[in-house]
VOMAR-762434 format. One line per 10 residues: number of its first residue (from 1); their letters; for each residue x, y, z of C-alpha. Coordinates in Angstrom, 1 decimal. Layout:
% residues N
NUM> A> X Y Z ~ ...
END
This chain:
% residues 268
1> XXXXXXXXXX> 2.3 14.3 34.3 ~ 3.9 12.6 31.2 ~ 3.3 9.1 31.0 ~ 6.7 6.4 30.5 ~ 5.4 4.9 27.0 ~ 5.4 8.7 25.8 ~ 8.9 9.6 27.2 ~ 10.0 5.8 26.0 ~ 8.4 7.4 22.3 ~ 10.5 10.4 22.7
11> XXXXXXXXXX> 13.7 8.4 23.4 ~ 13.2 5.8 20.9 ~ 12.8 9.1 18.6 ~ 15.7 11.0 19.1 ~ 17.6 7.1 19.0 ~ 16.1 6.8 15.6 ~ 17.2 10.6 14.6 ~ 20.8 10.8 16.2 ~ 21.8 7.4 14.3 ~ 20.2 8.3 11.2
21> XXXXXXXXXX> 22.0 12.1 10.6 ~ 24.9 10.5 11.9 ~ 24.8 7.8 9.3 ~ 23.8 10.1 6.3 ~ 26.5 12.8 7.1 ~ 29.0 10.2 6.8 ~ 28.1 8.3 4.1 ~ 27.3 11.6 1.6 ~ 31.0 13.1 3.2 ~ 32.3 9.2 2.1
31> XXXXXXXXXX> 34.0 8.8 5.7 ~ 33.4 5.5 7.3 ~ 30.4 5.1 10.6 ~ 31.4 3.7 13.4 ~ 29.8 0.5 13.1 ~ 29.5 0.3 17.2 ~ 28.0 3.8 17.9 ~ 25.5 3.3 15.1 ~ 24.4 -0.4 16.5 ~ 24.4 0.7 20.2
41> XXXXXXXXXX> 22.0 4.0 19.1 ~ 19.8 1.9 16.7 ~ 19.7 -0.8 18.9 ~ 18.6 1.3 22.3 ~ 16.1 2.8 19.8 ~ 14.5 -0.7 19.0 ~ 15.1 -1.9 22.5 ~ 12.4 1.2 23.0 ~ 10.2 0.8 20.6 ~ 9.6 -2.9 21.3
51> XXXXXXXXXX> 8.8 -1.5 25.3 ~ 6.1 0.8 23.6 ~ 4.2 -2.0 21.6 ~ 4.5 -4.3 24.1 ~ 2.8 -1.6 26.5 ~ 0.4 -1.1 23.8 ~ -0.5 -4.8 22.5 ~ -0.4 -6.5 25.1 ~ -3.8 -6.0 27.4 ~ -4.8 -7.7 30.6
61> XXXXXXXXXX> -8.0 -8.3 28.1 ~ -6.2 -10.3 25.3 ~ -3.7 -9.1 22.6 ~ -4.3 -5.7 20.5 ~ -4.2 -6.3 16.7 ~ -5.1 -2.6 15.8 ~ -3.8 -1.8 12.3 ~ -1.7 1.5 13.3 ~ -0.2 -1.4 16.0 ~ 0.9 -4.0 13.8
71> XXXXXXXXXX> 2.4 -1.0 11.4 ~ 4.6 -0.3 14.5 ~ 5.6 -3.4 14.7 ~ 6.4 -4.3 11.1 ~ 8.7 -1.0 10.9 ~ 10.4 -1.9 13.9 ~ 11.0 -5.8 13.0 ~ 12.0 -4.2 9.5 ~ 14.9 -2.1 11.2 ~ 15.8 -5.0 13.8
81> XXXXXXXXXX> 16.5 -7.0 10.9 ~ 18.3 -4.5 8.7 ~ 20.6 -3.6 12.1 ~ 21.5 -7.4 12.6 ~ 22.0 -7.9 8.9 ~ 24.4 -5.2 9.0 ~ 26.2 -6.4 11.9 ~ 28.0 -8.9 9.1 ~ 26.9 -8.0 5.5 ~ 28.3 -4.3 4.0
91> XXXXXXXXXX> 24.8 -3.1 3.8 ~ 24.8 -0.3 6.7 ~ 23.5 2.2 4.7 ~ 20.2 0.3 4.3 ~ 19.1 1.7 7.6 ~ 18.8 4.9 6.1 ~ 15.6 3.2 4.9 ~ 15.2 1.3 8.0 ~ 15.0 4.1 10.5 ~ 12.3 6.3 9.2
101> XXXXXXXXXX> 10.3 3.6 8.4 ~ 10.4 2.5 12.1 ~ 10.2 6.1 13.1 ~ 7.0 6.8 10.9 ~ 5.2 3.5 12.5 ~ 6.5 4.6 16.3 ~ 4.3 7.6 16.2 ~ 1.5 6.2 13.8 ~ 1.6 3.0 16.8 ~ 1.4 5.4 19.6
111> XXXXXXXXXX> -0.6 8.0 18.3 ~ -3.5 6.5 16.2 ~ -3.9 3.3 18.1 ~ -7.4 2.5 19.4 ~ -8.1 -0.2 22.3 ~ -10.8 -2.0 20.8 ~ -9.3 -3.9 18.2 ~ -8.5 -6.6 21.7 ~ -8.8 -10.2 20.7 ~ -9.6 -11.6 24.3
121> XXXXXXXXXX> -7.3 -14.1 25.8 ~ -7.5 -17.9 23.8 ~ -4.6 -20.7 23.4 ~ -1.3 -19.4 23.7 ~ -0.8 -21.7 20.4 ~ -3.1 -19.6 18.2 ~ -1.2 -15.8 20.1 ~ 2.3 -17.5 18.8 ~ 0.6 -18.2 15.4 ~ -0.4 -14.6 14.7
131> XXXXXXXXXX> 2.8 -13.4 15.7 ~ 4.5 -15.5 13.7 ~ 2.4 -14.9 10.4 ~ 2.9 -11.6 11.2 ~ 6.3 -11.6 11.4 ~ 6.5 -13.7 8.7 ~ 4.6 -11.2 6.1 ~ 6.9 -8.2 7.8 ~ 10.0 -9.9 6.6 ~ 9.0 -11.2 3.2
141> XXXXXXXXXX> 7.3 -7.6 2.8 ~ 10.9 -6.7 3.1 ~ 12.2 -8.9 0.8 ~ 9.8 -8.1 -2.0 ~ 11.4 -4.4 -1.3 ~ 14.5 -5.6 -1.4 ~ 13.8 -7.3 -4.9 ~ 12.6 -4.3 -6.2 ~ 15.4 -2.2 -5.1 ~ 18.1 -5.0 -6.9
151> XXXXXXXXXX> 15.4 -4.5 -9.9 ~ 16.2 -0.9 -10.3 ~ 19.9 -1.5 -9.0 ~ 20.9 -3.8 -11.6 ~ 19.4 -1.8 -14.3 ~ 21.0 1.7 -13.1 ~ 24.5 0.0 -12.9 ~ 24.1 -0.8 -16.6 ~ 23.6 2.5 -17.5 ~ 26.7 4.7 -17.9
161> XXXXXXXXXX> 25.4 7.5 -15.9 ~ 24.5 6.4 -12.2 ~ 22.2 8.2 -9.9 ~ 23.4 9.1 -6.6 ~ 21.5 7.0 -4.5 ~ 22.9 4.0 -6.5 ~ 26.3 5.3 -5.2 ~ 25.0 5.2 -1.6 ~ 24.0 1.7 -1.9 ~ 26.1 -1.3 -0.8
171> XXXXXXXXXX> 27.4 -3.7 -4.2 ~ 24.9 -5.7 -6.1 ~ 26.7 -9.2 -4.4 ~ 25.8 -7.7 -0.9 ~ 22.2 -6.5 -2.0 ~ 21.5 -10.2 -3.6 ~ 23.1 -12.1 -0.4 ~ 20.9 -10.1 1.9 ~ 18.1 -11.1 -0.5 ~ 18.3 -14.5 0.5
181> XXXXXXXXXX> 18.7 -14.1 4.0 ~ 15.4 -12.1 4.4 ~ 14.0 -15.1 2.1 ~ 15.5 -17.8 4.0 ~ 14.1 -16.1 7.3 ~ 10.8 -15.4 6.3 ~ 10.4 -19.1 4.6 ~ 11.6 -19.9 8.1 ~ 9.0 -18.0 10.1 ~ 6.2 -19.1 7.5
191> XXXXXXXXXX> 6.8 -22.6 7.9 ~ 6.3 -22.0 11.9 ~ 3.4 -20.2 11.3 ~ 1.8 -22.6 9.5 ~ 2.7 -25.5 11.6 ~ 1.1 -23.4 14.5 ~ -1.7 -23.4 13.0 ~ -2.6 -26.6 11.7 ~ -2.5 -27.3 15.1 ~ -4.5 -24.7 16.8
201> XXXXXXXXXX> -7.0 -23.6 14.1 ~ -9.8 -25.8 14.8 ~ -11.8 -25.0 11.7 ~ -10.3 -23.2 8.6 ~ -13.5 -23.1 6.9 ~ -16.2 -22.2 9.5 ~ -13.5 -19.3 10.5 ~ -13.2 -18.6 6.9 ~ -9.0 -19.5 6.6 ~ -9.2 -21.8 4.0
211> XXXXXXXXXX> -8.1 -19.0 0.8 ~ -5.7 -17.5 2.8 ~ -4.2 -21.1 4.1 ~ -4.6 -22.3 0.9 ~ -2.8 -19.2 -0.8 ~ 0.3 -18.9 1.9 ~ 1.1 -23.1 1.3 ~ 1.6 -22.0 -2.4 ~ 3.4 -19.0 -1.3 ~ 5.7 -21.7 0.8
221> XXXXXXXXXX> 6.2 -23.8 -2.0 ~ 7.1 -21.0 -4.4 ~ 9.7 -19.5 -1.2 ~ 10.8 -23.0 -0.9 ~ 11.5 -23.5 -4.6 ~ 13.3 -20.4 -5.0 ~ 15.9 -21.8 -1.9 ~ 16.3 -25.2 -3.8 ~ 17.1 -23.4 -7.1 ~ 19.5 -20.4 -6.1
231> XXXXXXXXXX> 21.6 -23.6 -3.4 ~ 21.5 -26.4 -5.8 ~ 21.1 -25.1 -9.3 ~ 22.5 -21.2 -9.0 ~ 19.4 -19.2 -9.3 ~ 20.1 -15.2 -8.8 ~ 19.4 -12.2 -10.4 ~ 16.0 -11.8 -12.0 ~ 15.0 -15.1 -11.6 ~ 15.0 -14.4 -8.0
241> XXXXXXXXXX> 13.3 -11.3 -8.2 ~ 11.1 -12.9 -10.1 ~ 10.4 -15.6 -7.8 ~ 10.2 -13.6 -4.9 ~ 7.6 -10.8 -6.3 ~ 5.4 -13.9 -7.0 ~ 5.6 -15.4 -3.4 ~ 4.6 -12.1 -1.8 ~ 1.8 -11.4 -4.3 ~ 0.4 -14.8 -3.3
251> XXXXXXXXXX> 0.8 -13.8 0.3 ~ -0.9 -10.6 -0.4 ~ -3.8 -12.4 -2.5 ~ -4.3 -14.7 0.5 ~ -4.5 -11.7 3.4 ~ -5.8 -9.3 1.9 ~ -8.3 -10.5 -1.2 ~ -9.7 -13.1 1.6 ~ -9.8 -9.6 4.2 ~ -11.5 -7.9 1.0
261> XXXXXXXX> -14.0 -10.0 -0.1 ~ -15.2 -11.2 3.9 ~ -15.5 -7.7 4.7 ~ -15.7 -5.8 1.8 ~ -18.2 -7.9 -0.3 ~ -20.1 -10.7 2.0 ~ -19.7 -8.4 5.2 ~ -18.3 -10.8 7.5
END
C-alpha cells in the first residue's frame, strides 16, 4: 500500500513540474504567465512539501535535524520566499531557480533521510531557536546567491553582447530591491534567533557555541550596517554585494569552521 507522505511527494512533484514548464514555455515564447495559475500551482506544491517535512521532522521522540532534512527545508523556504516576493516585485522568473531547487531537496528529504539524527524533546525556547537560525542561514544563503547573480548581472549588461539568460532575468532595479528584502528578512530572523538564544542556551561554552555566537553577532552587525548604509546613506550596487558576501562568509565561518574543527579535528 503506498503511504500519504509518498503520494503528498508525488503531488508536490508534478506541482513543482507543471508550474515550472509552464513558466519556461512562456517566458522563452516572451508571452506573459498568469501570475494566478503559477502562484496557486507553486503554492499547493509548497503547501505539500511543508506536509512532508513536517511528517518527517517532527517525531513523537523530539525534532529530526538530519542533513538531507534540513536540505528539504532550505529549498522549500527558498521557493516560498521567491513565490511571495514575486507576488509584488517583477521577478517571476526567479522561480525557474526556485522550483528545482525545492524539487531536488523534496526527494533528497524523503529519500535519504535517516531517523536517528532525533534530538529528544527539550524547551520549546531552544526548538524555536534552531528553527529560526535555520531559517535565518536559508534566507541569507539566498541572498549571498542573489548577490552573486547581480555580480554577474551587472557586468553582462555592460557588455554589448548579452547572454540569454540575462534576457530572462527581471531588470537590475528589481534584482537589487529583492536584494534587500531577503537581507532585511534574514537580519530579521537572525536577530530572533539570537535573542532565543541568549535566553535558552544555558552554557555557550560548555556546549561549545561561543565561535559560532560569537561569529553570527559580527555577521548581525555587518547585516545591520549594510541596512543603515543603503536607507540612510544610499549604499547599492557592489558595495552591497560586497557587504553581503562578507556577512554570509562570517555565518559560514561560525557554522561550519566551529562544525569542522569539533568534529573534524577535536572529535566532539
Amino acid at each position: 500500500m503506498i503511504s500519504l507522505p509518498l503520494v503528498y511527494t508525488i503531488l508536490a512533484l508534478i506541482s513543482y513540474t507543471t508550474s515550472f514548464w509552464y513558466l519556461f514555455i512562456h517566458l522563452m515564447s516572451k508571452r506573459d504567465p498568469n501570475h494566478w495559475f503559477i502562484g496557486l500551482v507553486l503554492g499547493l506544491g509548497v503547501l505539500l512539501h511543508t506536509v512532508v517535512l513536517y511528517n518527517d521532522m517532527v517525531t513523537p521522540l523530539g525534532v529530526n535535524y538530519d542533513v538531507f532534512l534540513l536540505l528539504s527545508f532550505t529549498s522549500g523556504l527558498m521557493l516560498l520566499l521567491s513565490l511571495i516576493f514575486s507576488t509584488y516585485r517583477p521577478i517571476l522568473a526567479l522561480n525557474l531557480l526556485g522550483v528545482p531547487v525545492a524539487a531536488i531537496g523534496l526527494i533528497l528529504g524523503f529519500a535519504l533521510s535517516k531517523s536517528n539524527q532525533v534530538i529528544e524533546a527539550h524547551s520549546l525556547g531552544l526548538d524555536i531557536h534552531i528553527i529560526l537560525s535555520l531559517s535565518a542561514y536559508a534566507v541569507l544563503l539566498m541572498a549571498t546567491i542573489q548577490a552573486v547573480i547581480l555580480w554577474f548581472q551587472n557586468r553582462e549588461l555592460k557588455n554589448k553582447q548579452k547572454r540569454i539568460w540575462v534576457n530572462l532575468l527581471p531588470s537590475f532595479q528589481a534584482m537589487e530591491s529583492l536584494l534587500f528584502d531577503l537581507i532585511i528578512t534574514g537580519f530579521m530572523l537572525l536577530t530572533l534567533a539570537l535573542g532565543f538564544g541568549f535566553f535558552t542556551i544555558e552554557d555557550f561554552f560548555a556546549q561549545h557555541l561561543a565561535h559560532k555566537t560569537a561569529f553570527s553577532i559580527i555577521s548581525w552587525f555587518v547585516y545591520g550596517s549594510l541596512l543603515i548604509g543603503h536607507y540612510k546613506l544610499g549604499w547599492r550596487g557592489q558595495k552591497a554585494i560586497r557587504f553581503t558576501l562578507i556577512g554570509f562568509m562570517l555565518l559560514a565561518i561560525g557554522f561550519i569552521g566551529s562544525k569542522f574543527v569539533l568534529e573534524m579535528i577535536l572529535g566532539k
